[in-house]
Backbone as JSON Lines, residues from 0, in Angstrom:
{"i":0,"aa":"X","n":[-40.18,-55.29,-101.67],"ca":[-41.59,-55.49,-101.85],"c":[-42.05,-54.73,-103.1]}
{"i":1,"aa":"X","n":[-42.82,-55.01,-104.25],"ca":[-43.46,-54.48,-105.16],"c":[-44.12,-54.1,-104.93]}
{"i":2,"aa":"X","n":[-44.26,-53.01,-105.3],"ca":[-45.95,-51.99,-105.32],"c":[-47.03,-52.23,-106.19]}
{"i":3,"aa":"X","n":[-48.35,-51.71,-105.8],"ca":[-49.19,-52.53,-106.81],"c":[-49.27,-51.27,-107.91]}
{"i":4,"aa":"X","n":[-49.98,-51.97,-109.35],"ca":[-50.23,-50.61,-110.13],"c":[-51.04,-48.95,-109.32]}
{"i":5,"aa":"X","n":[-52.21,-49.96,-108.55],"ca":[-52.57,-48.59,-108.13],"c":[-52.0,-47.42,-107.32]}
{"i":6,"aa":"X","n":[-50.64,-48.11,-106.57],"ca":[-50.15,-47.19,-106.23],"c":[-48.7,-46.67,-106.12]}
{"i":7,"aa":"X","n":[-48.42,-47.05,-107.33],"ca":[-47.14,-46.41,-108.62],"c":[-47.2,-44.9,-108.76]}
{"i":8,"aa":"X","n":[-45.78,-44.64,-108.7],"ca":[-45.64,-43.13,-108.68],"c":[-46.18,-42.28,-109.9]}
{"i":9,"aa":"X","n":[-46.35,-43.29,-111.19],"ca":[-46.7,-42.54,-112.44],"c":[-48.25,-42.53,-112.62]}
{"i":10,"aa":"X","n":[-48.69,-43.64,-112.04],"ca":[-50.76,-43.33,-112.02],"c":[-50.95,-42.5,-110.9]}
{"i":11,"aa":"X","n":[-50.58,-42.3,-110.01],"ca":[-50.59,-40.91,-108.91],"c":[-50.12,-39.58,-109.79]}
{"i":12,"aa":"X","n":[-49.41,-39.56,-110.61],"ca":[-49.2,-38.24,-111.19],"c":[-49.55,-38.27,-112.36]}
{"i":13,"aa":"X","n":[-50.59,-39.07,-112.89],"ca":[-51.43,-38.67,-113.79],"c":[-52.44,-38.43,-113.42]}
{"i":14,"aa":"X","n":[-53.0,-39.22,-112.48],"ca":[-54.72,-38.61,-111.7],"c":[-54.61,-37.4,-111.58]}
{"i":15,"aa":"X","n":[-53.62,-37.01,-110.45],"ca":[-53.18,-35.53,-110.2],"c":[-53.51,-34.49,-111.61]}
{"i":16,"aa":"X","n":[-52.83,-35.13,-112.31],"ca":[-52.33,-34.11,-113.75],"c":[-53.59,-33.93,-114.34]}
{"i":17,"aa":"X","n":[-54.86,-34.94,-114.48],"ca":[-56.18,-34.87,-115.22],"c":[-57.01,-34.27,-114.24]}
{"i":18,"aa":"X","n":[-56.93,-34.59,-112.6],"ca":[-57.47,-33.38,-111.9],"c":[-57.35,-32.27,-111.96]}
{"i":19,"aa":"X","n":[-56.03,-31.48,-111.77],"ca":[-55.71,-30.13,-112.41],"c":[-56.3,-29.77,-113.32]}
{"i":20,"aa":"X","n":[-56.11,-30.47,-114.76],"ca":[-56.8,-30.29,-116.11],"c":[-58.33,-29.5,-116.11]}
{"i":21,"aa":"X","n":[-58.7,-31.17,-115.7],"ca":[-60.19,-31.05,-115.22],"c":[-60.63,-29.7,-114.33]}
{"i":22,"aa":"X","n":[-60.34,-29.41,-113.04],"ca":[-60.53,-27.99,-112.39],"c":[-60.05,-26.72,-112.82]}
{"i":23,"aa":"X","n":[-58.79,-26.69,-113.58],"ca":[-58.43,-25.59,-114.66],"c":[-59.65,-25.41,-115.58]}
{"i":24,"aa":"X","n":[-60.16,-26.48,-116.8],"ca":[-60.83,-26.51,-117.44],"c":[-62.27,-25.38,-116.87]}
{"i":25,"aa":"X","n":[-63.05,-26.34,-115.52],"ca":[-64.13,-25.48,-114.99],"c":[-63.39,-24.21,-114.6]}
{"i":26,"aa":"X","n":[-62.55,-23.85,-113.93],"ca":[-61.92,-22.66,-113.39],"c":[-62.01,-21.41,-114.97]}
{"i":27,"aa":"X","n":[-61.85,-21.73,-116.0],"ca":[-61.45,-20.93,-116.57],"c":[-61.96,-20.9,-118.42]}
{"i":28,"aa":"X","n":[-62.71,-21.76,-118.05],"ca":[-63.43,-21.6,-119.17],"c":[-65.16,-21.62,-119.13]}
{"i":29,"aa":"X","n":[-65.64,-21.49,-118.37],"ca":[-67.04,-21.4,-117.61],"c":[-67.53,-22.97,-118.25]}
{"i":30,"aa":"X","n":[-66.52,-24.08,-117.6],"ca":[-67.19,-25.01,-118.22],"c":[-68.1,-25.72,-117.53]}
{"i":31,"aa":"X","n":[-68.76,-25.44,-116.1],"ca":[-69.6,-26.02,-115.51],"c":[-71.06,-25.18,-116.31]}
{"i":32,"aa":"X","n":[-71.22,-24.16,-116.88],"ca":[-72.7,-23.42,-117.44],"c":[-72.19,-24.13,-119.23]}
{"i":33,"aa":"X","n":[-71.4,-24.63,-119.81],"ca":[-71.4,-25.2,-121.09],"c":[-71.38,-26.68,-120.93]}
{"i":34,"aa":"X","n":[-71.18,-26.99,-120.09],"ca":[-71.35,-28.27,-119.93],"c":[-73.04,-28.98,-119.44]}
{"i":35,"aa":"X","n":[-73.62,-27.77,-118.62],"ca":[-75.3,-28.11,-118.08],"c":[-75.83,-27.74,-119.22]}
{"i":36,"aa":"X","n":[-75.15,-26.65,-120.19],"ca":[-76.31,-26.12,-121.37],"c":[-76.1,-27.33,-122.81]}
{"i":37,"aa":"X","n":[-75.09,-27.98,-122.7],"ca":[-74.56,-28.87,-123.71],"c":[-75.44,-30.33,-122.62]}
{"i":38,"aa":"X","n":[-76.1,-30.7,-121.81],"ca":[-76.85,-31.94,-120.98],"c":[-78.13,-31.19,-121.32]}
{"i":39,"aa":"X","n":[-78.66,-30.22,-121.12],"ca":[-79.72,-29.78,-121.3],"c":[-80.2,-29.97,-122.34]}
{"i":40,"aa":"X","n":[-79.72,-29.56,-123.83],"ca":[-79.42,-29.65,-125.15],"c":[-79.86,-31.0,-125.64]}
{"i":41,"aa":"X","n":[-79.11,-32.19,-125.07],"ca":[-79.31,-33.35,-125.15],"c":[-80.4,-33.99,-124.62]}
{"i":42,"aa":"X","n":[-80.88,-33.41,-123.37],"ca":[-82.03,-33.94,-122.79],"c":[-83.61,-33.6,-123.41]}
{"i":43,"aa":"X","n":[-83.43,-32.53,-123.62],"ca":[-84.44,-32.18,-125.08],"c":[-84.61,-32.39,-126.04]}
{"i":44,"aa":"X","n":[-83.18,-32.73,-127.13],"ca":[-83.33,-33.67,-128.57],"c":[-83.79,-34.7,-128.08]}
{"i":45,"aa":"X","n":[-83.94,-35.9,-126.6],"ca":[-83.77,-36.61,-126.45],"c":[-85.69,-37.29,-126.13]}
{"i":46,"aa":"X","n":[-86.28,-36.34,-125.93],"ca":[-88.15,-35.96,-125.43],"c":[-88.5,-36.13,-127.03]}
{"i":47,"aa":"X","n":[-89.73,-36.42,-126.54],"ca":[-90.14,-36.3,-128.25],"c":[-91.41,-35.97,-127.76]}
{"i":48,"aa":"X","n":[-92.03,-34.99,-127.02],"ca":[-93.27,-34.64,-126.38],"c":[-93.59,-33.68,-127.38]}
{"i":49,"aa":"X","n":[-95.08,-33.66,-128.26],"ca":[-96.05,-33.08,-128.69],"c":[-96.03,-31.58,-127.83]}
{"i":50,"aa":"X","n":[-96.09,-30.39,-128.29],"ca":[-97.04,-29.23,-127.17],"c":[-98.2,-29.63,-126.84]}
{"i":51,"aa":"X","n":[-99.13,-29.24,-126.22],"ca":[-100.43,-29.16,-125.82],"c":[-101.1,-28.95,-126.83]}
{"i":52,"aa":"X","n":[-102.56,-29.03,-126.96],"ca":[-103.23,-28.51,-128.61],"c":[-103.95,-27.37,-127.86]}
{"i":53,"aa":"X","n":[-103.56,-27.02,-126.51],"ca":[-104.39,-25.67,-126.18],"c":[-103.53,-24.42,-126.15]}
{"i":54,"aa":"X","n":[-102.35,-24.51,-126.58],"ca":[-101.14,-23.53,-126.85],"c":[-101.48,-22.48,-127.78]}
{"i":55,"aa":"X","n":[-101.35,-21.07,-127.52],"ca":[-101.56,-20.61,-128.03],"c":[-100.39,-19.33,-128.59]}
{"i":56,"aa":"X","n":[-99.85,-18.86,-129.72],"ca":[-98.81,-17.9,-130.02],"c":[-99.69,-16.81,-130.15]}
{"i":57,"aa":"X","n":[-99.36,-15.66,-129.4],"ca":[-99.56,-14.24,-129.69],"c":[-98.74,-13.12,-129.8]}
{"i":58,"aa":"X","n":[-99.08,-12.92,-131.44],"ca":[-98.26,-12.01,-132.42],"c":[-98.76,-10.57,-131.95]}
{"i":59,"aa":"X","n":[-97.15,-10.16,-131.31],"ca":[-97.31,-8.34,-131.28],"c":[-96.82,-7.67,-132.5]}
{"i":60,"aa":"X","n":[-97.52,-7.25,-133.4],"ca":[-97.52,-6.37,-134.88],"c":[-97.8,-5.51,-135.19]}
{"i":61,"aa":"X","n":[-97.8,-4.53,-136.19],"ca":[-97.82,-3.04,-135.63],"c":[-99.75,-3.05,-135.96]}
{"i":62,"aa":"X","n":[-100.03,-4.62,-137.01],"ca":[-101.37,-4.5,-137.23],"c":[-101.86,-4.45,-136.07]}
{"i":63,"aa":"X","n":[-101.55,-5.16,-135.11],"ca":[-102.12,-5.43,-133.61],"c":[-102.57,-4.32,-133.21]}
{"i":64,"aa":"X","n":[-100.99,-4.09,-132.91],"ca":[-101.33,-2.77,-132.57],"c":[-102.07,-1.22,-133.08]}
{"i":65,"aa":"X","n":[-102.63,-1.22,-134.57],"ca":[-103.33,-0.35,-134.58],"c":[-104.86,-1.11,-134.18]}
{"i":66,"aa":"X","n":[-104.89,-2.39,-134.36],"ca":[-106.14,-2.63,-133.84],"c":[-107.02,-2.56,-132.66]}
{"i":67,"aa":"X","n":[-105.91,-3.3,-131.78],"ca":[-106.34,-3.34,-130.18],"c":[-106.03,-2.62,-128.94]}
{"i":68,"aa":"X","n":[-104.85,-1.41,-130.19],"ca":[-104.35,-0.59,-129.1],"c":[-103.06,-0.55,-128.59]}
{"i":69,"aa":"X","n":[-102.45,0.26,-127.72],"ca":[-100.89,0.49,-127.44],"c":[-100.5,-1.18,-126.13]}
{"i":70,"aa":"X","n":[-99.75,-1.71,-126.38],"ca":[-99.21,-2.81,-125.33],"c":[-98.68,-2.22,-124.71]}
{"i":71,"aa":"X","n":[-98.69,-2.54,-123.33],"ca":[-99.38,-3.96,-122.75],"c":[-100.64,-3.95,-122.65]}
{"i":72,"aa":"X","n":[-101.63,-4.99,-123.58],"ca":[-102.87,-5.15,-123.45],"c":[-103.5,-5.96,-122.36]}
{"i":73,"aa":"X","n":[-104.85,-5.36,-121.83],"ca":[-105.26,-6.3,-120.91],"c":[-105.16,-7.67,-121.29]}
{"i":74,"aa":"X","n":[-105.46,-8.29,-119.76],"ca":[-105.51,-9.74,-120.01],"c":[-106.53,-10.17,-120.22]}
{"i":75,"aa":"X","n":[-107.62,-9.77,-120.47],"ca":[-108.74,-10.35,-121.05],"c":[-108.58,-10.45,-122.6]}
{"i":76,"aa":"X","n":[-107.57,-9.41,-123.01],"ca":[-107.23,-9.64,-124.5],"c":[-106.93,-11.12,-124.71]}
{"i":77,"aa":"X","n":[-105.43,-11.1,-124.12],"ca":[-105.05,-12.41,-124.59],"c":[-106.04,-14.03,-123.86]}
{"i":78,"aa":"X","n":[-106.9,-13.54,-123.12],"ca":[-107.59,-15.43,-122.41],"c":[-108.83,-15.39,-123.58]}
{"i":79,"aa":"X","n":[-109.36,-14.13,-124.5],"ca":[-110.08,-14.49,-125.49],"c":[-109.01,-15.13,-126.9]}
């Protein structure tokens, strides 16, 4: 009786062999956190979303700071 390709002794010991690979690979090279940060990466080049126009950056500088005082400044500083 012939066997079919799928279940030939040499595609059974290559699945095997790219499973190993594959779980060595995560086992030992932290490739499950380079692999979500390399999808993540992509999922963001991938957005093309504007910020908000109510965003605001606040610069801690030493001008700041002789102005308004030693940080951490209240929060009424930064909601004006």
């Amino acid at each position: 009786m012939k066997k079919g390709f799928w279940s030939s002794d040499w595609f059974a010991g290559v699945a095997y062999g790219l499973v190993f690979i594959l779980v060595a690979y995560v086992i030992f090279s932290d490739g499950f956190n380079r692999t979500g940060r390399a999808a993540y990466d992509l999922g963001m080049s991938m957005t093309s979303a504007a910020p908000a126009p109510d965003i605001a950056v606040i610069a801690i500088d030493d001008a700041s700071i002789q102005t308004l005082g030693r940080w951490p400044w209240p929060r009424d500083y930064h909601a004006d």
